[in-house]
Each structure stands twice: as structure tokens, then as C-alpha cells.
Residue frames as a rotation matrix with the C-alpha (Angstrom) as fourth column:
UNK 1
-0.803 0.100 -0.588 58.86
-0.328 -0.898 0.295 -63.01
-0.498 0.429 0.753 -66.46
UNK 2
-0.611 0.655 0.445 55.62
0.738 0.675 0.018 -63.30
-0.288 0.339 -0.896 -67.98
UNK 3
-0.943 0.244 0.224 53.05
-0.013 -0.703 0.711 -61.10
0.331 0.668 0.666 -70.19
UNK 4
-0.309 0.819 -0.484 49.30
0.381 -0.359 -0.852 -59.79
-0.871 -0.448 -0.201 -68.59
UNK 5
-0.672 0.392 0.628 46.77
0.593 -0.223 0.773 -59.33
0.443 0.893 -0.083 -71.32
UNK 6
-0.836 0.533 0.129 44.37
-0.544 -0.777 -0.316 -56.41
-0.068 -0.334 0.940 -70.92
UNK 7
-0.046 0.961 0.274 40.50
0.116 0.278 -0.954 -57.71
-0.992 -0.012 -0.124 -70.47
UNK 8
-0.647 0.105 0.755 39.50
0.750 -0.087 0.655 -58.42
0.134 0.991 -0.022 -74.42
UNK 9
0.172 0.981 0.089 37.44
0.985 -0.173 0.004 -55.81
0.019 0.087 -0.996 -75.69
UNK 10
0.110 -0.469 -0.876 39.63
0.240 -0.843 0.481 -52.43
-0.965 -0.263 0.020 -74.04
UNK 11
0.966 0.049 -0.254 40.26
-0.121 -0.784 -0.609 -49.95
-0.229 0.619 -0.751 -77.23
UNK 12
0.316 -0.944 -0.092 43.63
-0.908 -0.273 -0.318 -49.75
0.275 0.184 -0.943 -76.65
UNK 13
0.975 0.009 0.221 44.80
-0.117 0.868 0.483 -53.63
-0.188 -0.497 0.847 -76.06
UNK 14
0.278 -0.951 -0.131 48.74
-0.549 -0.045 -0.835 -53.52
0.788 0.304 -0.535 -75.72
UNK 15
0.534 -0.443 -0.720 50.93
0.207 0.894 -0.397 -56.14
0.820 0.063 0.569 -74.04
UNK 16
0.811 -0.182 0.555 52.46
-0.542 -0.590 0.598 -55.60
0.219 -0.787 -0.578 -70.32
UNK 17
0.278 -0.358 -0.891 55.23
0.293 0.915 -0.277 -57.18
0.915 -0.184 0.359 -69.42
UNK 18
0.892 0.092 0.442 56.35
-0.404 -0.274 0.873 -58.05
0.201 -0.957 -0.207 -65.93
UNK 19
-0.016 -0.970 -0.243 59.67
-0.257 0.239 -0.936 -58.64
0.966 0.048 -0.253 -64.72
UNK 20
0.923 -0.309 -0.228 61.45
0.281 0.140 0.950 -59.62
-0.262 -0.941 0.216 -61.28
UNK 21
0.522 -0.822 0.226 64.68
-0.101 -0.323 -0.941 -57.98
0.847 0.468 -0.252 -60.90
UNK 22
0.576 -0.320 -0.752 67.82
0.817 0.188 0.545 -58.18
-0.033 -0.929 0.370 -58.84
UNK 23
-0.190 -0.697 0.692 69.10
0.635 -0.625 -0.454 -55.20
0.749 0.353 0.561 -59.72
UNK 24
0.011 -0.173 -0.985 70.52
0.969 0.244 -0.031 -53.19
0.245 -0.954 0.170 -57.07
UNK 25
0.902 0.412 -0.133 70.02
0.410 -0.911 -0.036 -49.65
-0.136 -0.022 -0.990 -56.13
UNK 26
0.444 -0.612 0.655 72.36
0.133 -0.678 -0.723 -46.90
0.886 0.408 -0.220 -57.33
UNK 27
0.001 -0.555 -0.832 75.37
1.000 0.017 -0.009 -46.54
0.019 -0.831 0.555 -54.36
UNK 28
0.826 0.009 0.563 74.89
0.071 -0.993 -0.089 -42.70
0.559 0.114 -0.821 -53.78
UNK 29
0.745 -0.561 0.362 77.32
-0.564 -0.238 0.791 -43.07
-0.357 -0.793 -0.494 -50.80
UNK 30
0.807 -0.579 0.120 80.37
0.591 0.794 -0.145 -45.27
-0.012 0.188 0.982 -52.93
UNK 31
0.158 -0.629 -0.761 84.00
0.208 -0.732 0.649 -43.53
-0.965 -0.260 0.016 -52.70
UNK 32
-0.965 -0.225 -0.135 84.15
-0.030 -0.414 0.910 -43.24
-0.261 0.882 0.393 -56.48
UNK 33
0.056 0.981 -0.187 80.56
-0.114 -0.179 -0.977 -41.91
-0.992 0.076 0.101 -57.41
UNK 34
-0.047 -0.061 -0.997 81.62
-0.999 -0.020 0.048 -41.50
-0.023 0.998 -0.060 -61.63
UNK 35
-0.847 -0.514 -0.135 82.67
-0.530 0.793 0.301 -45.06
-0.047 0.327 -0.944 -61.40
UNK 36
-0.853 0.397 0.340 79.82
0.190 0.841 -0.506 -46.56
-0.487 -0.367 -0.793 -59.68
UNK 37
0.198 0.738 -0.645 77.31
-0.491 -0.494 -0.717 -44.27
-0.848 0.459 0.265 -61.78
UNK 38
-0.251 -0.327 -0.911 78.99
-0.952 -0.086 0.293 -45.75
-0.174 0.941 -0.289 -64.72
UNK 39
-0.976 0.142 0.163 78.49
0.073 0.925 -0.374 -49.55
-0.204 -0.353 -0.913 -63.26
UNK 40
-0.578 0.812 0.084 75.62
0.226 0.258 -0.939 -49.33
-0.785 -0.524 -0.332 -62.27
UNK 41
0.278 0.843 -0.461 73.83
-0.634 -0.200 -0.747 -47.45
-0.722 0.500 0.479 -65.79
UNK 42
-0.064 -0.336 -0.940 75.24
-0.953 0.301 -0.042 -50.18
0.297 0.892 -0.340 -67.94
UNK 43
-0.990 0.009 -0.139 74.13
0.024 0.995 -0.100 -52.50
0.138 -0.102 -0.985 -65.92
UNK 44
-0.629 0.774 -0.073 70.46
-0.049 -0.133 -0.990 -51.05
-0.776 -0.619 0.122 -66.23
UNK 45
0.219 0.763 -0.608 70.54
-0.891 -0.098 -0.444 -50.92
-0.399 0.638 0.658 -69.66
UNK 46
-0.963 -0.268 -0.021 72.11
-0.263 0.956 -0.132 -54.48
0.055 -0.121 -0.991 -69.64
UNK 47
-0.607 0.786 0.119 68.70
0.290 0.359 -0.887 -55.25
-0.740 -0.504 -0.446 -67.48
UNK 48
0.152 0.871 -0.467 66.19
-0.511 -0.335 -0.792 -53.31
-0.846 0.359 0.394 -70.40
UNK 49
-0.367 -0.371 -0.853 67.81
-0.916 0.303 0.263 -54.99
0.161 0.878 -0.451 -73.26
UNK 50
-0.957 -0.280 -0.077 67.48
-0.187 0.798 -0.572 -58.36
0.222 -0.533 -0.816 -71.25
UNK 51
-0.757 0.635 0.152 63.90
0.454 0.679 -0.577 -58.14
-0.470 -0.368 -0.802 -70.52
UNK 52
-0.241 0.598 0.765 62.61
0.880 -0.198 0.432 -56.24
0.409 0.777 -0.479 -73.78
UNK 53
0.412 0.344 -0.844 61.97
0.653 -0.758 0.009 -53.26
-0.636 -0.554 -0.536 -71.44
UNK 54
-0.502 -0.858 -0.109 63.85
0.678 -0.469 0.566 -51.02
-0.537 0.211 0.817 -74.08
UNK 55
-0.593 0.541 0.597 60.93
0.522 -0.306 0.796 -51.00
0.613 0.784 -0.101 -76.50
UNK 56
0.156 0.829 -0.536 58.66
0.982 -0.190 -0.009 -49.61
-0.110 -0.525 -0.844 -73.68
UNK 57
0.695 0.322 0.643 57.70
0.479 -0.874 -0.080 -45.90
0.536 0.364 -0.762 -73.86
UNK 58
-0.616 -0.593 0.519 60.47
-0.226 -0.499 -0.837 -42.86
0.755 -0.633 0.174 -72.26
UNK 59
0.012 0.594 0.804 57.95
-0.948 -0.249 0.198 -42.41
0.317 -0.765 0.561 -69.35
UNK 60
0.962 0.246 -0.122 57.66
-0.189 0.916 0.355 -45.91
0.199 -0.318 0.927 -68.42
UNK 61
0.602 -0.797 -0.048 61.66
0.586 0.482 -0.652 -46.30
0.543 0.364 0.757 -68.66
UNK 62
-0.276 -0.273 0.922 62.25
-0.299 -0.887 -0.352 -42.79
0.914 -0.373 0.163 -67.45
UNK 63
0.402 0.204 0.893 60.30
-0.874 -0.208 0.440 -44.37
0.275 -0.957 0.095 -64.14
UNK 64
0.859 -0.198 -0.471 61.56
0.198 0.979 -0.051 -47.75
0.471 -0.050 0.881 -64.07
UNK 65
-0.045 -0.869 0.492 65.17
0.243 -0.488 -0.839 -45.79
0.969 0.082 0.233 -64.23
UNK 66
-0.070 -0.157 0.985 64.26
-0.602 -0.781 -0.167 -43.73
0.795 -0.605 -0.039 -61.47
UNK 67
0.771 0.502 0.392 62.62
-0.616 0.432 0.659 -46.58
0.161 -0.749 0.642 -58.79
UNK 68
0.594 -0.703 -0.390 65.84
0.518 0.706 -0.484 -48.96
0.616 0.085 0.783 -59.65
UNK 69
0.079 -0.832 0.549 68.09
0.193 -0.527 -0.828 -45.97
0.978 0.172 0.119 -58.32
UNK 70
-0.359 -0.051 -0.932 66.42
0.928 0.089 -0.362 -45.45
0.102 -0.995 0.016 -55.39
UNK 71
0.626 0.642 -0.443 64.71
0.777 -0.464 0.425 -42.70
0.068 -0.610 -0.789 -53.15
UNK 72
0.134 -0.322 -0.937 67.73
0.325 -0.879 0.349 -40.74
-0.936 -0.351 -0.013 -52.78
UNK 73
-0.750 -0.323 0.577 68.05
0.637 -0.120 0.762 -40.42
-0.177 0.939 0.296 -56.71
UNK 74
0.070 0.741 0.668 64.77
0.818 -0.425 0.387 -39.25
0.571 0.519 -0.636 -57.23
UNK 75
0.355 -0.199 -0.913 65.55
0.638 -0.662 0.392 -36.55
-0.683 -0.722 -0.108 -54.64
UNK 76
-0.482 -0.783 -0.393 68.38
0.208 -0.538 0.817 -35.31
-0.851 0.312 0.422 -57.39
UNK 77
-0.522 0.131 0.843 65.96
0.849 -0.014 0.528 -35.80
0.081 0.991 -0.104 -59.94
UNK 78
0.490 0.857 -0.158 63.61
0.871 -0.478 0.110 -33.42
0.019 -0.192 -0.981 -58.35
UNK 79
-0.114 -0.518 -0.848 66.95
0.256 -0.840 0.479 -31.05
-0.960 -0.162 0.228 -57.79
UNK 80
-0.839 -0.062 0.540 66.60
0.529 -0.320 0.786 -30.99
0.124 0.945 0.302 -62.56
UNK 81
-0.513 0.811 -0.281 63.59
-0.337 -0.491 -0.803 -29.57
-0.790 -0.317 0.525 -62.04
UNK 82
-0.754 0.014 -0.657 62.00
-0.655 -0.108 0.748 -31.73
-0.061 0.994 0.091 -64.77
UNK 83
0.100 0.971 0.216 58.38
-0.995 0.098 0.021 -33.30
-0.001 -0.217 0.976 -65.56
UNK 84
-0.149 0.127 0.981 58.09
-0.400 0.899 -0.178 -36.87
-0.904 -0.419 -0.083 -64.89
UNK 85
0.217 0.876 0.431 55.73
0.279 0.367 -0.887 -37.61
-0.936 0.313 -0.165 -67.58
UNK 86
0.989 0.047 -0.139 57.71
-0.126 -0.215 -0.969 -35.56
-0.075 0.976 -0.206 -70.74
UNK 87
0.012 -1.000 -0.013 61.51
-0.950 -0.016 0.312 -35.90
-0.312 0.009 -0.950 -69.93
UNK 88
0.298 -0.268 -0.916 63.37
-0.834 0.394 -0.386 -38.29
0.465 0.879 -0.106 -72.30
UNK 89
0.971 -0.150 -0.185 64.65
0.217 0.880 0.422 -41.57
0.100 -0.450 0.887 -71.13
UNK 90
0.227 -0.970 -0.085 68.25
0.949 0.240 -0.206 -40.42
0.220 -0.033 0.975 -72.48
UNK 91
-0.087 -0.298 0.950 68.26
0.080 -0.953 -0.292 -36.97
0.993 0.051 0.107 -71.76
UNK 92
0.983 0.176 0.060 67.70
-0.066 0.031 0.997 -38.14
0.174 -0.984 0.042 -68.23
UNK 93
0.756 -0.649 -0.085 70.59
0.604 0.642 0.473 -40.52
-0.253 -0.409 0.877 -68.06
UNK 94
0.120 -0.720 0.684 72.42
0.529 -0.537 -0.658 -37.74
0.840 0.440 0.316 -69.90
UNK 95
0.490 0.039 0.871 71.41
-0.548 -0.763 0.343 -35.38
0.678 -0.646 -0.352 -66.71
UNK 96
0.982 -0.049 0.183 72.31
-0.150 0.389 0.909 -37.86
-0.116 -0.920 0.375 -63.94
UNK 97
0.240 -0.945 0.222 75.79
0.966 0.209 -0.153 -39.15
0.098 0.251 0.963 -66.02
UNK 98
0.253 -0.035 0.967 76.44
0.064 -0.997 -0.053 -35.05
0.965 0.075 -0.250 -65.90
UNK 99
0.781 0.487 0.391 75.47
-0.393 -0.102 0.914 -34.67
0.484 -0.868 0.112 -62.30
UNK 100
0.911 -0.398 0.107 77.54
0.235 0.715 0.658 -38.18
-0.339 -0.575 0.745 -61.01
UNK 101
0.287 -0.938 0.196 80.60
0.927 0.323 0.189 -36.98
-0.241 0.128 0.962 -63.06
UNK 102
0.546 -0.304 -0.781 82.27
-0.144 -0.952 0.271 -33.86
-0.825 -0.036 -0.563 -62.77
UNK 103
0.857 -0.390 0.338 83.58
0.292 -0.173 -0.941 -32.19
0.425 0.905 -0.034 -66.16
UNK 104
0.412 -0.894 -0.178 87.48
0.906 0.381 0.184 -32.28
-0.097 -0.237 0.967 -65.61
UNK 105
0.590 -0.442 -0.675 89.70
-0.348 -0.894 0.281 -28.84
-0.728 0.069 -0.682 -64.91
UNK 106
0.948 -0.247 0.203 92.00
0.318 0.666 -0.675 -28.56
0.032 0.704 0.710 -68.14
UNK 107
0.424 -0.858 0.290 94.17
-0.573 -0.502 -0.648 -26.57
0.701 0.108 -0.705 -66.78
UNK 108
0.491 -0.021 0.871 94.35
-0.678 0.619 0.398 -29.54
-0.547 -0.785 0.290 -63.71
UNK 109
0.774 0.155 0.614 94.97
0.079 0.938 -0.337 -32.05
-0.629 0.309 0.714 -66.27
UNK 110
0.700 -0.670 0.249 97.59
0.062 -0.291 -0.955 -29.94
0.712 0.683 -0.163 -68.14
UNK 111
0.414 -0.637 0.650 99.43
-0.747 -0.646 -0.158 -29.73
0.521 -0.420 -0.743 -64.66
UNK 112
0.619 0.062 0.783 99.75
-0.557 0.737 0.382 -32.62
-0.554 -0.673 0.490 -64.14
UNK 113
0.939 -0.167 0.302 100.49
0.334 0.219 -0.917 -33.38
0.087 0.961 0.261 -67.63
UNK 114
0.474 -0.721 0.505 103.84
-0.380 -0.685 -0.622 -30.70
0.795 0.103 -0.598 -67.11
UNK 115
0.128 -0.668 0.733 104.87
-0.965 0.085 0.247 -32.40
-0.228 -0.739 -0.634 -63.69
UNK 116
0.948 0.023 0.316 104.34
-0.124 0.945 0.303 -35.83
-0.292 -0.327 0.899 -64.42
UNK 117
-0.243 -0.968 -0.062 108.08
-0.970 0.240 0.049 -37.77
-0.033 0.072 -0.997 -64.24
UNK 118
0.013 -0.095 -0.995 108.90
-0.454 0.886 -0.090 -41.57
0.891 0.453 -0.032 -65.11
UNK 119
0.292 0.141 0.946 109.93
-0.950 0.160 0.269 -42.66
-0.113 -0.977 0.181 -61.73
UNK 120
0.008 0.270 0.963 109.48
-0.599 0.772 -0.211 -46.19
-0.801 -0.575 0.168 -61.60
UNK 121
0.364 0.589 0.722 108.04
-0.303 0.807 -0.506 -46.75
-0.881 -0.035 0.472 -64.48
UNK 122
-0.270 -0.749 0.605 109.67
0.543 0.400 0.738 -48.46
-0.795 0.528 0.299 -67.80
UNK 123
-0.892 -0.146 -0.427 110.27
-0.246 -0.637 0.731 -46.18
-0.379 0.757 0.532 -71.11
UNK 124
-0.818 0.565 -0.106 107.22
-0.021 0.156 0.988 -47.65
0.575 0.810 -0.116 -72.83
UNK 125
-0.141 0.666 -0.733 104.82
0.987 0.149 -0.054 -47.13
0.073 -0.731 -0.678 -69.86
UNK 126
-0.070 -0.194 -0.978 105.69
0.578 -0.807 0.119 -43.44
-0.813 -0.558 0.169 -69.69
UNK 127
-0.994 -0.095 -0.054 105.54
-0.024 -0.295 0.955 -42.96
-0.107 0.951 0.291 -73.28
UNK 128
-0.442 0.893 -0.082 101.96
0.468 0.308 0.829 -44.34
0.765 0.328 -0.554 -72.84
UNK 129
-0.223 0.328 -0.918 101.23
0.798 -0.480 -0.365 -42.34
-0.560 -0.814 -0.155 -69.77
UNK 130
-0.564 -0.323 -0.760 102.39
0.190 -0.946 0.261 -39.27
-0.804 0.003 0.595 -71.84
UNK 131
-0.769 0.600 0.219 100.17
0.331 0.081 0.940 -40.11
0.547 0.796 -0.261 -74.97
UNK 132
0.202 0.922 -0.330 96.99
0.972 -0.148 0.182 -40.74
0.119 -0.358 -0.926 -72.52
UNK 133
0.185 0.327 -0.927 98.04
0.652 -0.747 -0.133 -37.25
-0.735 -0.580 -0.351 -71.25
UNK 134
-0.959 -0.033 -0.282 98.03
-0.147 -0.792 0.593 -35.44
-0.243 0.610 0.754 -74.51
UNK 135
-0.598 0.795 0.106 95.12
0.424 0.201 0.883 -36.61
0.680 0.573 -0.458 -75.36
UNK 136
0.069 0.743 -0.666 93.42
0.970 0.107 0.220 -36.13
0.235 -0.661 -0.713 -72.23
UNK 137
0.008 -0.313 -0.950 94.81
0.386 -0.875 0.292 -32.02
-0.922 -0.369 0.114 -72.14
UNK 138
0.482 0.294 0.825 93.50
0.759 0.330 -0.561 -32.11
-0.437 0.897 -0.064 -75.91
UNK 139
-0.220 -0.834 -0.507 96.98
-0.799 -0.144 0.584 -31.52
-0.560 0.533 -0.634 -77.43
UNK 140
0.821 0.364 -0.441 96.87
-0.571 0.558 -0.603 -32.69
0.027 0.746 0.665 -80.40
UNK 141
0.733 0.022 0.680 99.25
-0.115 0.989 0.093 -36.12
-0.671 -0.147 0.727 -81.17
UNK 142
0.698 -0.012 -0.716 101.59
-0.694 0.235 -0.681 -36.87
0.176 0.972 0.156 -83.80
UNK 143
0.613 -0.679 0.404 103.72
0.250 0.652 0.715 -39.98
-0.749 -0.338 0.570 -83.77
């Protein structure tokens, strides 16, 4: 990694940096897409933190974002219908984290909630099953 100085003189003299990266393109084709969408943007902003890229403008971040993901991403980006050059950095990742994860049926999650049985598993496993599934069928809690 290493910093490029503009030519002395220039008006606007501001600091480039350059990276090398191994960071791997976005799996569009993985059998859990939420998961790997999750992986994969937390390991991009893992990568901007890591090489100071955070401080860089939305647009610069917003493309950096997009070229890591790959060719078929920028397809979907083109499906937001949104400008290159003025969309946010997080209102992107907000669109794609949308997009890669589907917003959960609550009436799904409440049926399940209503069928689910112990089976197997030991009183205090099923007690914690049944917690996760009030919460998740936002019933409210009370111990």
C-alpha cells in the first residue's frame, strides 16, 4: 500500500491512496444469499477500516463497493435505479442488505412459533428456542 502525490503546484493537492486487495467478489450464486451478503459486507468494511479507505468520499466508496462485488452486482445496482455519483455509501449497502435479505412473513414465523414441539431437545433448549421465538414473532417477553 502506498500514497501518490499529485504533481506540486495542482489547486486542489489531496493524498491518493492505493491498495492491493484480496478481497473476493460477492457469491451471487451461494445457497444462503442473506448469509453470504452478510459475510461478505463485513468483510468489506473490515477491508476500508484496514486500509483508511473509510475516510474517502461516498462516491469513491460507493464505487470501490460496487467493483469488489462484481459485474453481476452492479447489474442489481442498475435494477435501484440510482446515480452513481450522488447515492450514499450507506444507503447503498442499506439497498443491497434489503435486496440480499428478504423481510420475514410474521405470520410464517408465528406458525411456526404455534407448531414448534420439544422433540429431542432438553427442557432448557426449548425454553430457549421458545424465547428466540417470541421475540422473533414480536410477542412481547416476560420472565
Amino acid at each position: 500500500m502506498g500514497i501518490t502525490d499529485p504533481p506540486a503546484g495542482t489547486q486542489k493537492e489531496s493524498k491518493r491512496l492505493t491498495y492491493s486487495s484480496q478481497l473476493e467478489k460477492l457469491n451471487l450464486a451461494a445457497l444462503n444469499l442473506p448469509q453470504e451478503w452478510e459475510r461478505w459486507s463485513l468483510n468489506f468494511k473490515i477491508f476500508l477500516l484496514a486500509t483508511g479507505l473509510n475516510e474517502e468520499s461516498d462516491t469513491r466508496k460507493v464505487s470501490m463497493l460496487l467493483h469488489h462485488m462484481g459485474p453481476e452486482a452492479v447489474q442489481i445496482f442498475q435494477s435501484f435505479k440510482l446515480e452513481l455519483n450522488t447515492v450514499k455509501f450507506d444507503d447503498l449497502v442499506k439497498r443491497f442488505t434489503d435486496h440480499f435479505i428478504p423481510k420475514k412473513s410474521l405470520c410464517i414465523l408465528r406458525h411456526k412459533f404455534f407448531t414448534s414441539k420439544q422433540g429431542q431437545m432438553s427442557i432448557t433448549e426449548y425454553t430457549t428456542n421458545l424465547t428466540l421465538g417470541c421475540t422473533n414473532c414480536s410477542y412481547i417477553f416476560s420472565q
